[in-house]
C-alpha positions as CSV (number, residue, x, y, z in Angstrom):
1,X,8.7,93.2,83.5
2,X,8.0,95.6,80.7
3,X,10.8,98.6,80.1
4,X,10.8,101.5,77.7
5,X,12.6,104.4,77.3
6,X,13.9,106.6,80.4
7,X,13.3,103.6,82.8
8,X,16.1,101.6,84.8
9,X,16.1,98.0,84.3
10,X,15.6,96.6,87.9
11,X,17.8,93.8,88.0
12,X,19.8,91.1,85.9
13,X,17.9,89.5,83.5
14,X,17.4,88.6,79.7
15,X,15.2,90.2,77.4
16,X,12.0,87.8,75.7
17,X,10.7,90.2,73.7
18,X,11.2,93.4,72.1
19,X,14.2,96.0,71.1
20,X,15.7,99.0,72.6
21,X,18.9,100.6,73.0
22,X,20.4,100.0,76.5
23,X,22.9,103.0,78.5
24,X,25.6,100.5,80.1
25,X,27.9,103.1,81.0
26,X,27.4,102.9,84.8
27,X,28.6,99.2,84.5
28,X,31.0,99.6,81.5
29,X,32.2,103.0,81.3
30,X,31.5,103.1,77.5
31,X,29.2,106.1,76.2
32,X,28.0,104.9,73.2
33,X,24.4,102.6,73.9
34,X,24.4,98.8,73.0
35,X,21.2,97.5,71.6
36,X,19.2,94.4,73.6
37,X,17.1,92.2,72.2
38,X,15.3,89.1,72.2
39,X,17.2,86.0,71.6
40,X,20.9,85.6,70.4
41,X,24.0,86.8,72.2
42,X,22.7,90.8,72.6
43,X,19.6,89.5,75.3
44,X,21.4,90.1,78.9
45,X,20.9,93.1,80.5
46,X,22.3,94.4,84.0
47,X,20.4,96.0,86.3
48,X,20.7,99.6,87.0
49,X,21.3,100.5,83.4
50,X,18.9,102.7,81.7
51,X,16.6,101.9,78.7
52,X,17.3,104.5,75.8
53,X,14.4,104.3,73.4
54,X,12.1,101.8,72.3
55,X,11.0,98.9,75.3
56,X,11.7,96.1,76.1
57,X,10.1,93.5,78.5
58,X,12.8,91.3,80.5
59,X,12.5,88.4,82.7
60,X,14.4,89.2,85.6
61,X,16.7,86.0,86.4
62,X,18.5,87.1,89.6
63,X,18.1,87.2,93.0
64,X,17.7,90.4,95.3
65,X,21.6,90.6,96.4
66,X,23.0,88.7,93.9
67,X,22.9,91.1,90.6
68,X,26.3,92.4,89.2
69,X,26.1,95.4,90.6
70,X,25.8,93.4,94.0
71,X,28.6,91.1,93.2
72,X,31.0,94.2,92.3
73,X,30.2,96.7,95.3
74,X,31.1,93.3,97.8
75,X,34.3,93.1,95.5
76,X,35.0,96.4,96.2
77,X,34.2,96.5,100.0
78,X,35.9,93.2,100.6
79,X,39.4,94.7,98.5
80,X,42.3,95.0,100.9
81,X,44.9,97.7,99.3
82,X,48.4,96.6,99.9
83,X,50.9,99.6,100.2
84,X,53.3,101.0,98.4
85,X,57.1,100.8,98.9
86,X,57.2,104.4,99.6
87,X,54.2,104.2,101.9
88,X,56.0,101.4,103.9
89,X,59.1,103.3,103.9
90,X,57.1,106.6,105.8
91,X,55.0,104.8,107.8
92,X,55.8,105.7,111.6
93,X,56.3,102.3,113.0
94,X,58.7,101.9,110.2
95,X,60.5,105.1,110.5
96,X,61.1,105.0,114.4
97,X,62.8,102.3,113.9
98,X,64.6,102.6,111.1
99,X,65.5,106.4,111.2
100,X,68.4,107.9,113.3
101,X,66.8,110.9,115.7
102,X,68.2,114.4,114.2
103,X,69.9,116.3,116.1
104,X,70.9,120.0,116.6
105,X,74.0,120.1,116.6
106,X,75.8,119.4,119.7
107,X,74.2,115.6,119.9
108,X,71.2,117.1,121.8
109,X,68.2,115.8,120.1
110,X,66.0,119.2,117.5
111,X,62.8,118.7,119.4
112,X,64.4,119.5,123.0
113,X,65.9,122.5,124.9
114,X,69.5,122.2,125.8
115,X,69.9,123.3,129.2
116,X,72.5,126.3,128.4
117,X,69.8,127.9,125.9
């Protein structure tokens, strides 16, 4: 698959020819571009980042669902978020049965009408 500059790379792959500064901040976070090129450690690419300048043409060595960018959004949807102390603590199963009712006053509970009002 050829690549130049202002296209996305389609998928994971490796890079068998050519030079070309590669955007990987949707994967990485960092701003600054990384160069990619043939051979060596700097050939991998990811797919969805964007080709800077220069091109590039990249054999694509994943398959459709299993890229990084796959891989991380079922990561993310699988990810079970424990909670907190204090959202255990306010939670309303907790709380009914570990808080005392309040009352108003004369041991009649806030929320109702004592008879002599």
């Amino acid at each position: 698959m050829y690549c130049e500059a202002g296209n996305l790379i389609p998928g994971d792959g490796e890079v068998i020819d050519g030079i070309a500064s590669v955007d990987e901040s949707v994967i990485t976070g960092e701003s600054a571009p990384v160069i990619r090129e043939s051979g060596g450690d700097r050939s991998a690419v990811t797919g969805g980042t964007k080709v800077l300048s220069d091109h590039i043409k990249i054999r694509i060595t994943s398959n459709p669902g299993e890229t990084f960018l796959d891989r991380m959004i079922a990561l993310v949807e699988g990810a079970v978020r424990q909670k907190t102390p204090n959202e255990i603590a306010l939670s309303p199963t907790h709380t009914r049965r570990r808080m005392p009712a309040y009352t108003s006053g004369y041991g009649a509970p806030a929320h109702k009408k004592r008879a002599s009002e």
